[in-house]
N, C-alpha and C positions, 0 to 999 in steps of 0.2 A: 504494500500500500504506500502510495507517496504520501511523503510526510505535509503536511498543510503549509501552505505562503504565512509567513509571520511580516509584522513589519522591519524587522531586522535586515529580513530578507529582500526585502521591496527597495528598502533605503542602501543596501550595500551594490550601487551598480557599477558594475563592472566595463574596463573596456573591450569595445567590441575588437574583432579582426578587421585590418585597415587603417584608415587613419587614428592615429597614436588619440587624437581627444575626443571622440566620438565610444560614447557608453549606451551602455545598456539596463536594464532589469527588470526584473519581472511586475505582475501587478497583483494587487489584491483583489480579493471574489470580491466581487462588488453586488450591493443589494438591488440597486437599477442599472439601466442600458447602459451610462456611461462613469468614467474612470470620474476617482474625488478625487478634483484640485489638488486638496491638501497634498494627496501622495503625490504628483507632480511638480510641487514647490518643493519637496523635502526631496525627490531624486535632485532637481536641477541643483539643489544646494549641495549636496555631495559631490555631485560631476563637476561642477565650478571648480569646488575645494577640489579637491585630489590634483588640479591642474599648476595647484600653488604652491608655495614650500608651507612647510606641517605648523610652524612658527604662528602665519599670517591665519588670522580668526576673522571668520566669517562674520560682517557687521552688520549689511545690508543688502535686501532683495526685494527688488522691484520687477514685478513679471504683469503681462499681459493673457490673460486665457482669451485665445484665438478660438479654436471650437471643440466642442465635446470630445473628450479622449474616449475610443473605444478600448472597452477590458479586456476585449480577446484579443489586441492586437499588441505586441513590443513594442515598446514608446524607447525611440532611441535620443541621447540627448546631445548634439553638436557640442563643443565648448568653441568658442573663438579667444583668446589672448588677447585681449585689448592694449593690457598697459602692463608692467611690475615696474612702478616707483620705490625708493627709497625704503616709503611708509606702507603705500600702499599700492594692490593690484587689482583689476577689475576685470570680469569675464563677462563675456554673452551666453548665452545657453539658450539655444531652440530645443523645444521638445518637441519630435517629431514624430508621425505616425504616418508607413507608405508613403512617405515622402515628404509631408504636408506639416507643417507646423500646428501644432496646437497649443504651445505656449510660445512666448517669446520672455525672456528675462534678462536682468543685469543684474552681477550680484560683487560684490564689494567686499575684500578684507583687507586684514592692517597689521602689523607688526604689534606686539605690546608694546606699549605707551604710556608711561605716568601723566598726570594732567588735572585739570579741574573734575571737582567731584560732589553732584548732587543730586538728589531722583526726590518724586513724588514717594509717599508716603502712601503705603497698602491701608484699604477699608477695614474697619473692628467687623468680622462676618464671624458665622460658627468655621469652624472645624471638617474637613471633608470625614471626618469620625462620626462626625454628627449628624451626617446628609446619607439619604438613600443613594446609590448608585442607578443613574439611570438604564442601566440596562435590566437590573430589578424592574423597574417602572413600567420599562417597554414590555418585558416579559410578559408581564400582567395584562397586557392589551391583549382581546380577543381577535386579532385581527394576522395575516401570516407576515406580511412587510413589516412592521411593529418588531414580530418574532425574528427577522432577516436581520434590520437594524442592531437590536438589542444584542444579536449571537456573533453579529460581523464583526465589530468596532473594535479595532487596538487600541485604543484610548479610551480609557474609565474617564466618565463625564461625570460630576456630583452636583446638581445645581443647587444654588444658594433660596436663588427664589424659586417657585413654583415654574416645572418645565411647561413652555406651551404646542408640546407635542400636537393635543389635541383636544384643549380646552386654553381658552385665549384669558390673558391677563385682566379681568376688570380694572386697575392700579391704572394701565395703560402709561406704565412707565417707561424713560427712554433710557434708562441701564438697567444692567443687572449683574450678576459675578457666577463664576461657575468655576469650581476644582477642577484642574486636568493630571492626566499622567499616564505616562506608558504602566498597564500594571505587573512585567518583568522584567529584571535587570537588562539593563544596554551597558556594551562595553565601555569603556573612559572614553574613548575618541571625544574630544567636545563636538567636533563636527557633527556628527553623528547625532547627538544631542541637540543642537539646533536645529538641523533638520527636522526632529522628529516634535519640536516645537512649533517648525514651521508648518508642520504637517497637522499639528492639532489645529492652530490657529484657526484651521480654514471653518472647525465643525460649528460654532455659534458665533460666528464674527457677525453676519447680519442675523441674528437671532433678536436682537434689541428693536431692530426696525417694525419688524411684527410686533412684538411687545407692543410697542407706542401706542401702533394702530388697533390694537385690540383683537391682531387676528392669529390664531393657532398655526403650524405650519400645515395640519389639516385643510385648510379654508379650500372647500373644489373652486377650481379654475383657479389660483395660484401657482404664479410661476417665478423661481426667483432661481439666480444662477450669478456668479461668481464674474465681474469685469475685469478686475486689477485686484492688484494686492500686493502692499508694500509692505515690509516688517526688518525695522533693527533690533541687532542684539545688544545690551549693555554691558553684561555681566555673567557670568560662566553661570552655570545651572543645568540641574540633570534632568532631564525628561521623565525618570522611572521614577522621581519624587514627585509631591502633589506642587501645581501652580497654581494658582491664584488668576483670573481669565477674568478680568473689570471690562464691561465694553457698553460704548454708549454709541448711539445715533444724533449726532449734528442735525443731520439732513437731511429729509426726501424730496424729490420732485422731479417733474418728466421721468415717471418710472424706473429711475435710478434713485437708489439710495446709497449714502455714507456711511462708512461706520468706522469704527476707530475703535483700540481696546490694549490695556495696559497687562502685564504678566509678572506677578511678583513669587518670589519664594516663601517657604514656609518661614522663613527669616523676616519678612517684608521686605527685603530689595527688590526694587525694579530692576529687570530681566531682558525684558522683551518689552514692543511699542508696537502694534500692529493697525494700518489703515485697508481698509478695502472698500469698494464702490462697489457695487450688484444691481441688477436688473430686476425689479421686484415690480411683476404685473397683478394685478386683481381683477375681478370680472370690474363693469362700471358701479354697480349699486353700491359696490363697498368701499368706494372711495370719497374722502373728506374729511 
């Protein structure tokens, strides 16, 4: 019996035969038609890295999702060389499938650096000890995608507030905070680490946007899907510990939405800074 795709496995990609910066790897069973973003920002941040010396740490990535990555197919990831300065070096990475881009990104590391030093300060919330884990939650749903979700996800999700799976916020608030974390050890690599940050990032970044609006990710006829997605690193942190996931909505309008969302350790250091813009459609009646 083949052993099951982990995300260890997703995020270690390797390079192909051919040109020396062109990688590979596999994908996760995915619960619908097409590949999650997240895993697509956490390879391209590997592929980047591996093309830099070990020293220089991944800071910043900023990608573009071009069109739905399919599961069955290997998504290969170009790197291009842009720069190696001094401090810092910057790469390209298309993530490609049969030929086609489906992501485009740029991604950013640096040398360590002493320098000025100060971060926001992590929200007084309970304790991810203290929170159901939402794939409990999901489980509990009579429904089989609920059951698909709940059994898929390498990322333990605990939310703080009230998930709006599939009953909508009355509060109709524009944050909220949620625990994350890979729930088995990852090796030291930091890279690796960040990746698998980056790869969380993707799962409730516009989750706040519905919130506002009062609507469940249930709502029929919603449609909402990933445009861009920026995220720096600040500070080393492991992914197979809990983070702290604060994200609020700025803004919607013309069917895109904002979002933005902070990542602190079980310490309260900020970690991580994450933006992303999404396509967030409704039928008409439910918009206002």
């Amino acid at each position: 019996m083949t052993a099951p795709v982990t995300l260890l496995d997703v995020l270690d990609v390797r390079r192909s035969e051919g040109p020396s910066d062109v990688f590979t790897g596999p994908n996760l069973p995915q619960w619908r038609p097409r590949l999650f973003g997240g895993q697509v920002l956490g390879q391209v941040a590997v592929a980047a890295g591996r093309t830099v010396e070990p020293e220089r740490a991944l800071h910043s990535l900023h990608a573009y999702f071009l069109r739905p990555g399919d599961p069955a197919v290997t998504v290969e990831f170009a790197v291009e060389r842009l720069r190696d300065g001094r401090s810092f070096s910057s790469r390209r990475v298309q993530a490609l499938q049969n030929g086609v881009p489906i992501l485009s990104g740029i991604a950013s590391f640096q040398v360590p650096a002493d320098g000025l030093d100060h971060a926001g300060s992590a929200p007084d919330v309970p304790g991810p000890e203290e929170l159901r884990s939402d794939a409990d939650v999901l489980a509990e749903v009579d429904h089989p995608g609920a059951r698909r979700i709940a059994s898929s996800r390498p990322i333990e999700i605990r939310h703080v507030d009230p998930p709006v799976y599939l009953v909508a916020d009355p509060s109709r608030a524009a944050t909220q905070a949620v625990w994350l974390r890979v729930p088995g050890p990852l090796p030291a690599d930091p890279l690796l680490h960040r990746a698998a940050l980056a790869y969380a990032s993707d799962f409730t970044v516009l989750e706040p946007v519905l919130r506002r609006h009062g609507l469940p990710w249930s709502t029929p006829g919603a449609s909402v899907a990933s445009l861009d997605h920026a995220m720096w690193w600040h500070r080393e942190a492991r992914a197979d510990e809990w983070v702290l996931f604060v994200g609020d909505t700025p803004s919607a309008s013309g069917a895109r939405a904002l979002a933005t969302a902070r990542m602190f350790d079980r310490q309260g250091r900020l970690v991580a800074t994450v933006a992303q813009e999404g396509m967030v459609r409704v039928p008409g009646d439910l918009l206002g």
